[in-house]
C-alpha positions as a LaTeX table, in Angstrom:
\begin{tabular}{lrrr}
\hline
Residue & $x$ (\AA) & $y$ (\AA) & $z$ (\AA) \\
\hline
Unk1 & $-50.05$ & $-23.03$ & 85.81 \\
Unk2 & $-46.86$ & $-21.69$ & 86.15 \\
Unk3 & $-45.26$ & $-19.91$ & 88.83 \\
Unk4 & $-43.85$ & $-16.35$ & 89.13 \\
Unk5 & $-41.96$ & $-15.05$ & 86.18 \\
Unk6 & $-38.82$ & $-13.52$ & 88.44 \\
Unk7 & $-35.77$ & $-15.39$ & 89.72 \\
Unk8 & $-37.23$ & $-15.41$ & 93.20 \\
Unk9 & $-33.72$ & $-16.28$ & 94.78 \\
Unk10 & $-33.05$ & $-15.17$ & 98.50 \\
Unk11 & $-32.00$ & $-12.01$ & 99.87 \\
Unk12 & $-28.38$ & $-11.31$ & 99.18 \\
Unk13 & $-27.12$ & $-7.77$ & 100.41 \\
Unk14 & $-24.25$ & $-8.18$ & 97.98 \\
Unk15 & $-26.21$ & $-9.03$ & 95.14 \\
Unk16 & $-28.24$ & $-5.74$ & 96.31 \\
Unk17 & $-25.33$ & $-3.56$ & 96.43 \\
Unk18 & $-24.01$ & $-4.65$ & 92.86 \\
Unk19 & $-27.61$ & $-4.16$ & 91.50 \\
Unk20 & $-27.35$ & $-0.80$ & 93.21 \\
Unk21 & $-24.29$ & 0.36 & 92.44 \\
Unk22 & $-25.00$ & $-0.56$ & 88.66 \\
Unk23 & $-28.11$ & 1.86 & 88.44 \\
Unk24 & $-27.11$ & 4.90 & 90.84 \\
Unk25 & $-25.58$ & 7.04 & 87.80 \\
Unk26 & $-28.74$ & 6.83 & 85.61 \\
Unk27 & $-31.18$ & 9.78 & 85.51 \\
Unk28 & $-34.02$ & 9.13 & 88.14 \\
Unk29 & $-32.19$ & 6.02 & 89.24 \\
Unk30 & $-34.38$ & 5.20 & 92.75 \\
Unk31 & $-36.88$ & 3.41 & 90.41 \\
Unk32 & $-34.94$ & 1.84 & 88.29 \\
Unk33 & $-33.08$ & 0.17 & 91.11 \\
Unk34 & $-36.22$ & $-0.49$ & 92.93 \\
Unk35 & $-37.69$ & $-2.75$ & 90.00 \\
Unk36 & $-34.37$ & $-4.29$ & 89.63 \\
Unk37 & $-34.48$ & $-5.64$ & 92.90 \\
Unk38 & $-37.63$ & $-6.41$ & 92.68 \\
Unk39 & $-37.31$ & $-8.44$ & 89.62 \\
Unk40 & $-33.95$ & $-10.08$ & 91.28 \\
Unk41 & $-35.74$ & $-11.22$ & 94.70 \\
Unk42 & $-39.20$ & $-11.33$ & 94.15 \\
Unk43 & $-39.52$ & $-8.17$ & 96.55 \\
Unk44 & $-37.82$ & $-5.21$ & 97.88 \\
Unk45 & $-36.36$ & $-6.79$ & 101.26 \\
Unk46 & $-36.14$ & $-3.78$ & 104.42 \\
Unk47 & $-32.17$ & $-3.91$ & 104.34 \\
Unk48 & $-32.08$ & $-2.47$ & 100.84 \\
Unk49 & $-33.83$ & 0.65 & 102.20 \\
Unk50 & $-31.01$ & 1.98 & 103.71 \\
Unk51 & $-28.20$ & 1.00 & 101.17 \\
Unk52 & $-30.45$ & 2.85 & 97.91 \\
Unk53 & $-30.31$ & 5.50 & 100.78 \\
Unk54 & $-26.74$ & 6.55 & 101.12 \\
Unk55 & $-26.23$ & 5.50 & 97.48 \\
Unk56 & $-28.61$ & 8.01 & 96.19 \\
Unk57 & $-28.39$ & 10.66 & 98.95 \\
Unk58 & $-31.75$ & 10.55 & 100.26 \\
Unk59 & $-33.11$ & 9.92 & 103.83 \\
Unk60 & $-34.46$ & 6.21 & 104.19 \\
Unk61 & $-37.71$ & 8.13 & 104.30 \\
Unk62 & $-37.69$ & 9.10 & 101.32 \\
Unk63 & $-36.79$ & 5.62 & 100.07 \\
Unk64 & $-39.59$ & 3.83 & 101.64 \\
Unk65 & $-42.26$ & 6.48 & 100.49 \\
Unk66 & $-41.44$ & 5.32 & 97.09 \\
Unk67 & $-41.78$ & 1.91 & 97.96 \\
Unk68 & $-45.20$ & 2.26 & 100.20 \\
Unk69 & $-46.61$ & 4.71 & 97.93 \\
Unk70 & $-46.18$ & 2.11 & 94.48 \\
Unk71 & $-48.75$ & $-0.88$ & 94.58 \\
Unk72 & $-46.75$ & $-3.03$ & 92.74 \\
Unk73 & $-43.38$ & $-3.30$ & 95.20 \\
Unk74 & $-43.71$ & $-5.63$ & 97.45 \\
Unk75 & $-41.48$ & $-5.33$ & 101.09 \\
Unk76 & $-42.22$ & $-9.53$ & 101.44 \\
Unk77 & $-41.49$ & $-12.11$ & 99.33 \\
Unk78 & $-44.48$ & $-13.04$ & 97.43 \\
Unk79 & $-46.01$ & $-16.73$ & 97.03 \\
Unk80 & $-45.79$ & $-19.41$ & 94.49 \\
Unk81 & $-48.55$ & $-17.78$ & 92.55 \\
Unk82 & $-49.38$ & $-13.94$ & 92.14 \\
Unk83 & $-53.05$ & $-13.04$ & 91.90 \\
Unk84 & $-53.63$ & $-9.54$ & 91.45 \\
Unk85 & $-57.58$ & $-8.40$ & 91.02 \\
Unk86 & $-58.33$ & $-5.32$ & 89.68 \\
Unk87 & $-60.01$ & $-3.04$ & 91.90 \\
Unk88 & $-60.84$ & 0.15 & 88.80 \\
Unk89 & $-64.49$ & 1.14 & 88.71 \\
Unk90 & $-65.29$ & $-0.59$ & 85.89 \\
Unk91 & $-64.42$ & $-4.20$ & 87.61 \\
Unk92 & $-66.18$ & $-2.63$ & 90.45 \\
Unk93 & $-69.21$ & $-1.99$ & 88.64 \\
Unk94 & $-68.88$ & $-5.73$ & 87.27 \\
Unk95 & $-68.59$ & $-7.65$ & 90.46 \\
Unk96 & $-65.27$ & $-7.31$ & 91.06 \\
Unk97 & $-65.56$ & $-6.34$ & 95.27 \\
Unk98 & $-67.39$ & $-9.43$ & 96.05 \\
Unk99 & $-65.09$ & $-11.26$ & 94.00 \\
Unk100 & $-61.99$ & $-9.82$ & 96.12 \\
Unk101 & $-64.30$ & $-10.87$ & 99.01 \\
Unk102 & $-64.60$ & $-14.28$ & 97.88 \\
Unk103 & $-60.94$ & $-14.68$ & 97.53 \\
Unk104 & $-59.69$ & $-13.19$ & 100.84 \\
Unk105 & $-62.18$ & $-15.49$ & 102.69 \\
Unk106 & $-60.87$ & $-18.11$ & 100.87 \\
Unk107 & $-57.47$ & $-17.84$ & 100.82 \\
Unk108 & $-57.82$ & $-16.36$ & 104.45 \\
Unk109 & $-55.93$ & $-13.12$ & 103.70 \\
Unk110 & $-56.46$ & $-9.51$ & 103.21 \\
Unk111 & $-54.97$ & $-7.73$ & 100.37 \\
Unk112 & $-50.78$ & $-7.84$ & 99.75 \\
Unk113 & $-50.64$ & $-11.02$ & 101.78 \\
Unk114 & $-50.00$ & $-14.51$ & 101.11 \\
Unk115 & $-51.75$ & $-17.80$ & 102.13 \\
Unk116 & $-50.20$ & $-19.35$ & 105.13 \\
Unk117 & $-48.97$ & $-22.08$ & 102.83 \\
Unk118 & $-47.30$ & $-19.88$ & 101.05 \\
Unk119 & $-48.56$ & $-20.62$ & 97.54 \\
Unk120 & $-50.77$ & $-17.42$ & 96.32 \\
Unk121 & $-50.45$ & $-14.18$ & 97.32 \\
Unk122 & $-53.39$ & $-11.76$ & 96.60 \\
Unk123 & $-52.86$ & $-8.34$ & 95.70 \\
Unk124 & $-55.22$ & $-5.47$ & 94.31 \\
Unk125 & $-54.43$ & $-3.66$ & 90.99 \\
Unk126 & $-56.00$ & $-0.58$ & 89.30 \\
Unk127 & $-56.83$ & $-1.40$ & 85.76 \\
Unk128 & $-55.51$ & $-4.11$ & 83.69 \\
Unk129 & $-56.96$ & $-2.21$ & 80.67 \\
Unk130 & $-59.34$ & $-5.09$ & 80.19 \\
Unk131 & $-62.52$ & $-2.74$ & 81.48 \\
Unk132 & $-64.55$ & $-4.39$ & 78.23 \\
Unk133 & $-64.16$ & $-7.43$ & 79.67 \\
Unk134 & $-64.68$ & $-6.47$ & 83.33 \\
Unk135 & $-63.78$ & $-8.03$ & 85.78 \\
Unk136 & $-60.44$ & $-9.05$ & 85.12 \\
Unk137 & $-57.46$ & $-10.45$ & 87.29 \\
Unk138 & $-53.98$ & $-11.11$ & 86.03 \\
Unk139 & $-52.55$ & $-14.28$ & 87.62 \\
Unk140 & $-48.58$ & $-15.03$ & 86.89 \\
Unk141 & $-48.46$ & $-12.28$ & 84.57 \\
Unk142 & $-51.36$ & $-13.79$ & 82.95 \\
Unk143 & $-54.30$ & $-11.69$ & 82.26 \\
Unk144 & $-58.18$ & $-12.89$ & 82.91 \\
Unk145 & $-60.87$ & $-11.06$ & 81.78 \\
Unk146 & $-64.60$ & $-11.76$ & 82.30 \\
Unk147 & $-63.97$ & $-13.65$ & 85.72 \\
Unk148 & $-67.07$ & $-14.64$ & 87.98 \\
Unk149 & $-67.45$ & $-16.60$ & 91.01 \\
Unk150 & $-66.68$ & $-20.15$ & 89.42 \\
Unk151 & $-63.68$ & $-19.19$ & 86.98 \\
Unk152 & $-62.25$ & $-17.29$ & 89.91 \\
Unk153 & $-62.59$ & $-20.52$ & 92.05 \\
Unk154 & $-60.64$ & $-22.64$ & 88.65 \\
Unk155 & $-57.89$ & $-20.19$ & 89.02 \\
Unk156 & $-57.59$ & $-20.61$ & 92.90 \\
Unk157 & $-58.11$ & $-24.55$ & 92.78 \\
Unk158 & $-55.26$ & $-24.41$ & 90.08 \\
Unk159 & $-52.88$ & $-22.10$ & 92.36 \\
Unk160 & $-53.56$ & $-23.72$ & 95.59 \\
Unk161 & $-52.54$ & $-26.99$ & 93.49 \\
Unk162 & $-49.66$ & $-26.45$ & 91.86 \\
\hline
\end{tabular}
């Protein structure tokens, strides 16, 4: 199973400010730059809040309402492996709470947190587009449609593993 598809290297306020600075002319540039530094560190790390704030002219409130409001940043680095369960009623309507249930007990996390070993971090999505096949994950970029308890537990025993 591989790992997470972005470069997941550390926090590097340069590296921020050039990824910044690149993006701060375009049209509607806060989200732009958000997913590039996203895709550059694996998450959008607190300091960057106030740099894409002076850049862009906007209050650091502003900033971080973008951030909090958008399921898919992340403000923490995220683990080896990304498992993101979809939450959309027709998952729902499938099985797809108890499922979430199953997997926070055990991984021992709540939702948009990682295992304390650091290898899977759980997070909820709204529709993969897989409702057919309900209920569906997406693990690594990887979607997973027709999970139930025992192929969710192969995708967690693989994850924990590797």
């Amino acid at each position: 199973m591989a790992g997470n598809d972005w470069a997941g290297s550390d926090w590097n306020a340069e590296r921020a400010a050039a990824r910044i600075e690149a993006l701060r002319d375009q049209p509607g540039a806060l989200l732009p730059i958000l997913h590039a530094l996203q895709e550059e560190f694996g998450y959008i790390d607190r300091a960057a809040v106030p740099l894409i704030a002076a850049a862009l002219n906007l209050s650091r409130a502003e900033v971080h309402g973008v951030i909090s409001f958008y399921h898919d940043f992340r403000e923490h680095p995220p683990g080896t492996h990304v498992l993101k369960l979809c939450r959309a009623e027709a998952c729902q309507s499938m099985g797809a709470d108890a499922l979430g249930a199953k997997a926070r007990e055990r991984l021992r996390v709540g939702w948009g947190e990682t295992s304390a070993d650091g290898r899977v971090t759980l997070e909820p999505v709204f529709c993969l587009g897989l409702c057919a096949c309900a209920p569906a994950a997406m693990i690594d970029g990887k979607v997973v449609g027709g999970l139930n308890e025992k192929s969710l537990g192969v995708l967690l025993d693989k994850a924990v593993r590797s």
